[in-house]
Each structure stands twice: as C-alpha cells, then as structure tokens.
PDB file with SEQRES, HELIX, SHEET and CRYST1 records, atoms N, CA, C and O in Angstrom:
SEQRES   1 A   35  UNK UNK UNK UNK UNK UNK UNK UNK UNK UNK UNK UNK UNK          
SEQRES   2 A   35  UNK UNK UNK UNK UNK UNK UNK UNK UNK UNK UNK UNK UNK          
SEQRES   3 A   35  UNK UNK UNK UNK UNK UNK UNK UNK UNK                          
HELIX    1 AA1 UNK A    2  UNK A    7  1                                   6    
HELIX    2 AA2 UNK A    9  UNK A   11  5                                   3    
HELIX    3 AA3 UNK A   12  UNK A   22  1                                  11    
HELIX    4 AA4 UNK A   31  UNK A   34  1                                   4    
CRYST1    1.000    1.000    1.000  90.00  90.00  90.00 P 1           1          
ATOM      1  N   UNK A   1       0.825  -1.204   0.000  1.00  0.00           N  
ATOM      2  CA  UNK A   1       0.000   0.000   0.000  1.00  0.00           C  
ATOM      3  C   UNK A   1       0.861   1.256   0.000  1.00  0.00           C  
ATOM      4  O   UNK A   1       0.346   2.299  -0.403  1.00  0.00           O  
ATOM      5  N   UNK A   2       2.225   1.253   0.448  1.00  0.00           N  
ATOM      6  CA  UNK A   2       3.151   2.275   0.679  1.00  0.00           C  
ATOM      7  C   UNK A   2       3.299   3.045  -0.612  1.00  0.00           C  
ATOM      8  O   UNK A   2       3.222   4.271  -0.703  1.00  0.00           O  
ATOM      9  N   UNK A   3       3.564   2.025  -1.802  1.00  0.00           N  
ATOM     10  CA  UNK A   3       3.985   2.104  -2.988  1.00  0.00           C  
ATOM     11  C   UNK A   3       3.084   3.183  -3.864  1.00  0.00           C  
ATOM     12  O   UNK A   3       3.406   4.117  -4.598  1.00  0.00           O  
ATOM     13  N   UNK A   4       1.644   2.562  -3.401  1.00  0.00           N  
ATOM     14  CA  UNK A   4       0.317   3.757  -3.926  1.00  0.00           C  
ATOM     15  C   UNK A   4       0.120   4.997  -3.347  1.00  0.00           C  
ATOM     16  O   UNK A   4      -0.445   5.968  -3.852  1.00  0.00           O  
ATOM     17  N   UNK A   5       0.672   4.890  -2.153  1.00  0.00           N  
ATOM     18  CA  UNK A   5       0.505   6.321  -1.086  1.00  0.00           C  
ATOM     19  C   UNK A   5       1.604   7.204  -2.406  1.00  0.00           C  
ATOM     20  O   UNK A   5       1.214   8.160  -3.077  1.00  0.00           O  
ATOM     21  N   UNK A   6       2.755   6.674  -2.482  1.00  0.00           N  
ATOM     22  CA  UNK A   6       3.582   7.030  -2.242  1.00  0.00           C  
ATOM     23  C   UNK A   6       3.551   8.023  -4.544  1.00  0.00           C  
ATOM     24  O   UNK A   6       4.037   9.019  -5.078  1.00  0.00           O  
ATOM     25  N   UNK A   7       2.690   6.872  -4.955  1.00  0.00           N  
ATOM     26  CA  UNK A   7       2.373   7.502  -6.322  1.00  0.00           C  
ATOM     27  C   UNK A   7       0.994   8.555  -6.460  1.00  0.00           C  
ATOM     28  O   UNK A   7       0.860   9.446  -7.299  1.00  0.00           O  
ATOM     29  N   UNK A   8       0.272   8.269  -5.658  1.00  0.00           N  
ATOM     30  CA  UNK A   8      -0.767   9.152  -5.565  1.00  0.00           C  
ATOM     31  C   UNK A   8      -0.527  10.209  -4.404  1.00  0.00           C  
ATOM     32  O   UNK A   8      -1.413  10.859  -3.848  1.00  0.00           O  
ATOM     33  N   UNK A   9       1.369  10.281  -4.038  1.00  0.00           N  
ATOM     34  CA  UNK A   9       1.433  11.786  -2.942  1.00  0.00           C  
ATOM     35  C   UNK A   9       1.088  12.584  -3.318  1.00  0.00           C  
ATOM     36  O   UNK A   9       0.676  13.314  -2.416  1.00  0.00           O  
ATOM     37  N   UNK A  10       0.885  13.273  -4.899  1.00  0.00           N  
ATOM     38  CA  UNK A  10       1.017  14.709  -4.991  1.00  0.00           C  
ATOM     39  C   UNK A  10      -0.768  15.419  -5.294  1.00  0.00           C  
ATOM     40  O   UNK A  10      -1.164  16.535  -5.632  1.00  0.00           O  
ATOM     41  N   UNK A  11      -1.400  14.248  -5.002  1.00  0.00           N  
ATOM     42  CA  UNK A  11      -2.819  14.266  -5.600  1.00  0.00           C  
ATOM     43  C   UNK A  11      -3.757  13.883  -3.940  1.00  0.00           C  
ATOM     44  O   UNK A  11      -4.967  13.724  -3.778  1.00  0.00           O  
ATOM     45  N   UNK A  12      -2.772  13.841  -3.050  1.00  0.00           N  
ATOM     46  CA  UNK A  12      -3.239  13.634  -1.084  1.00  0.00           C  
ATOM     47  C   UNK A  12      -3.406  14.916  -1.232  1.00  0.00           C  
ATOM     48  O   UNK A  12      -4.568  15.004  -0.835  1.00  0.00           O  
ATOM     49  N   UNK A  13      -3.141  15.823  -1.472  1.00  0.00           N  
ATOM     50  CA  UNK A  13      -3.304  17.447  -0.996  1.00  0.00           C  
ATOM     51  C   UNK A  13      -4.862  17.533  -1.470  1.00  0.00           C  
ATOM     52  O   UNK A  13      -5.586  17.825  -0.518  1.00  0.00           O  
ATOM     53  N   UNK A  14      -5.220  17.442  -2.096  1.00  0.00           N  
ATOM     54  CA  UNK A  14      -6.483  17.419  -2.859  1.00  0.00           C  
ATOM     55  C   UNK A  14      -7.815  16.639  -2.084  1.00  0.00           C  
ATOM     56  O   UNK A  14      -8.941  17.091  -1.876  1.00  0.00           O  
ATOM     57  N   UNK A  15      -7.057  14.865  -1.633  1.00  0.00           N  
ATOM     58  CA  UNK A  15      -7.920  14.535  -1.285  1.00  0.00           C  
ATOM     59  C   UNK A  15      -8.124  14.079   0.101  1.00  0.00           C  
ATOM     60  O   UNK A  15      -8.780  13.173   0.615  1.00  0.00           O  
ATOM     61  N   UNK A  16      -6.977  15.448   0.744  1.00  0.00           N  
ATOM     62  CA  UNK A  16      -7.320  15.298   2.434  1.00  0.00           C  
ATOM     63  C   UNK A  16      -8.240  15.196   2.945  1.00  0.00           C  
ATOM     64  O   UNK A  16      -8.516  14.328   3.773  1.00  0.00           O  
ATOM     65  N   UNK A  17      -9.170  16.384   2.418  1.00  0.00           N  
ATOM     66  CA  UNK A  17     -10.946  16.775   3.025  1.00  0.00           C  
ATOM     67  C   UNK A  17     -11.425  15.308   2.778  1.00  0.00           C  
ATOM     68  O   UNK A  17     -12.169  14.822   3.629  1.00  0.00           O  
ATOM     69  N   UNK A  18     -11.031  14.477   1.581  1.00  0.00           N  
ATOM     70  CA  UNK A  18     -11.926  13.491   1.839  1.00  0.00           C  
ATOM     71  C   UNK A  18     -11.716  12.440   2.717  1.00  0.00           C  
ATOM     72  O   UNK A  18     -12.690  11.761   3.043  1.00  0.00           O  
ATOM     73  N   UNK A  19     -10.667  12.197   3.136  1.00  0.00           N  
ATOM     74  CA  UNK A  19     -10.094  11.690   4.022  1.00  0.00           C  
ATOM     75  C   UNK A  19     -10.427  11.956   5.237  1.00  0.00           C  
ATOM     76  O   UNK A  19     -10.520  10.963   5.958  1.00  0.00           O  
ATOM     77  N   UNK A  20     -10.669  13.095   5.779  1.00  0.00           N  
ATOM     78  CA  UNK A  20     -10.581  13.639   6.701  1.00  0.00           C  
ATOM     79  C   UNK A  20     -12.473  13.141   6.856  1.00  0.00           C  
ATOM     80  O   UNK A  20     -12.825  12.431   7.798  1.00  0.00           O  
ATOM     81  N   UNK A  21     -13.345  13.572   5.950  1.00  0.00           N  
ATOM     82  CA  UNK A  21     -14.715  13.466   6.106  1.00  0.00           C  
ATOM     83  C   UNK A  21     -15.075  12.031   6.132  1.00  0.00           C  
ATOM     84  O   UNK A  21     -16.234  11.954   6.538  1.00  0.00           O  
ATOM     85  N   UNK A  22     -14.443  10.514   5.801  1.00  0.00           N  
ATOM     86  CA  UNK A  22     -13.957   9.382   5.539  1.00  0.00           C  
ATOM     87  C   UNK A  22     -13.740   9.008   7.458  1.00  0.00           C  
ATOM     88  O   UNK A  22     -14.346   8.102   8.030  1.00  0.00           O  
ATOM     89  N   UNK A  23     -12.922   9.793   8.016  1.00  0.00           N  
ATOM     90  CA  UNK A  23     -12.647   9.717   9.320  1.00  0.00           C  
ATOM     91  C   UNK A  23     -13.543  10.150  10.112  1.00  0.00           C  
ATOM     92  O   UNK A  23     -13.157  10.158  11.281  1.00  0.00           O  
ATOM     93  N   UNK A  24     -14.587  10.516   9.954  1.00  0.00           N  
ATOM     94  CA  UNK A  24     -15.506  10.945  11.026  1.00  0.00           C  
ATOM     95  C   UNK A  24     -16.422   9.861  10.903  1.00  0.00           C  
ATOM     96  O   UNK A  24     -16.979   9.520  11.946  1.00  0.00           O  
ATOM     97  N   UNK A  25     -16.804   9.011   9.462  1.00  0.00           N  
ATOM     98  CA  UNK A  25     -17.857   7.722   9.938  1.00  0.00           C  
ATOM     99  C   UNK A  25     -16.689   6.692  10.161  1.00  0.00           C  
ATOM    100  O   UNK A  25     -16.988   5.594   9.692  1.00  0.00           O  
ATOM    101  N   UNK A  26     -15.816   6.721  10.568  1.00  0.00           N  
ATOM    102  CA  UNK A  26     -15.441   5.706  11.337  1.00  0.00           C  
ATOM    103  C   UNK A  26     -14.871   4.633  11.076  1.00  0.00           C  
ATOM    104  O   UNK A  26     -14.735   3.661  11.819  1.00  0.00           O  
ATOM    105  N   UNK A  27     -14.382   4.822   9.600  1.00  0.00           N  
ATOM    106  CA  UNK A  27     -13.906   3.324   9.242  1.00  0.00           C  
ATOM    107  C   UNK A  27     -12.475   2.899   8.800  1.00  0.00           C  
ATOM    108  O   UNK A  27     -11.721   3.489   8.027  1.00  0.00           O  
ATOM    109  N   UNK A  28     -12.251   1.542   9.588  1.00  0.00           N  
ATOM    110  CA  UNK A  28     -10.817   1.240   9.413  1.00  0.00           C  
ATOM    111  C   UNK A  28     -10.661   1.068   8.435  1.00  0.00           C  
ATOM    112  O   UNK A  28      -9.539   0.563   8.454  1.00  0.00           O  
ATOM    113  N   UNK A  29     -11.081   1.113   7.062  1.00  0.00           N  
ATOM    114  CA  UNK A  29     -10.626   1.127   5.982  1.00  0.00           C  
ATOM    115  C   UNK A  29      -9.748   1.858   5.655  1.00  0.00           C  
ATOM    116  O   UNK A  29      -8.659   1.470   5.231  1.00  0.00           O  
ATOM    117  N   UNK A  30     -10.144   3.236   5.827  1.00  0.00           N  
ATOM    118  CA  UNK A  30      -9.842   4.599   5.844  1.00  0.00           C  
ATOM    119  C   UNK A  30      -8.510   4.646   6.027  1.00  0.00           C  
ATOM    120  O   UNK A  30      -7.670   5.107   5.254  1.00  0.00           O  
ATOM    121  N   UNK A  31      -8.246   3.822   7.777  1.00  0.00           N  
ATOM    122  CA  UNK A  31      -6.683   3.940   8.334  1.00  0.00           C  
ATOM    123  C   UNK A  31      -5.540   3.528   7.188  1.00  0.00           C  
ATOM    124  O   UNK A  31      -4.557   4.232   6.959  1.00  0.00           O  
ATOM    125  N   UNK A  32      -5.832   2.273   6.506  1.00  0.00           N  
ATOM    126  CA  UNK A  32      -5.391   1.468   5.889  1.00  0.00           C  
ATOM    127  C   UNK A  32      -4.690   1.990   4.518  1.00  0.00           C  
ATOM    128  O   UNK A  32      -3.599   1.629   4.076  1.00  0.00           O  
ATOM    129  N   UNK A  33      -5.611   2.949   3.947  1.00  0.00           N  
ATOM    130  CA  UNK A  33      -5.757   4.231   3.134  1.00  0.00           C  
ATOM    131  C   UNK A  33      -4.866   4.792   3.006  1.00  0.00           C  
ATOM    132  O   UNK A  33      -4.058   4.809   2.077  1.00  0.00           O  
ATOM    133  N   UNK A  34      -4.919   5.522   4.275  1.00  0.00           N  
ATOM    134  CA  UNK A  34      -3.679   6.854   4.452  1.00  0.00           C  
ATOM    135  C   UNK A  34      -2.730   6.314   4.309  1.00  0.00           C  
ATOM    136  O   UNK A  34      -2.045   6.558   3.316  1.00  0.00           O  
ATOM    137  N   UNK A  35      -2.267   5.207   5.421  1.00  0.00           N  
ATOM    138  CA  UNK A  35      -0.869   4.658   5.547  1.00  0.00           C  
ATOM    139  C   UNK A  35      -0.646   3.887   4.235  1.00  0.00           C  
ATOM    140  O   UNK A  35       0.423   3.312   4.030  1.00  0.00           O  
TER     141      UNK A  35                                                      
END                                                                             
C-alpha cells in the first residue's frame, strides 16, 4: 500500500478533506488508506 501512497502523494493534498470526512464515519478502511 506504501507504494500507492507514495504515487498518488502529490494528488493527497487534494484529497485530504476526503479523508478527513472518511474519518468521522469511522472506518478502518480509511486507516489502511492513508498509511
């Protein structure tokens, strides 16, 4: 998963908010995601 974080870094700025709105229902998916 590092490998995808790590190709889709410059396109995380973009999709923090969703991330961030992703983290309020609660799901460990989410965690899995980021990292």
């Amino acid at each position: 998963m590092t490998s995808v974080s790590f190709k889709y870094l410059p396109v995380r700025g973009r999709l923090e908010p969703v991330y961030m709105f992703l983290s309020h229902l609660d799901i460990p998916y989410t965690v899995d995601t980021v990292t």
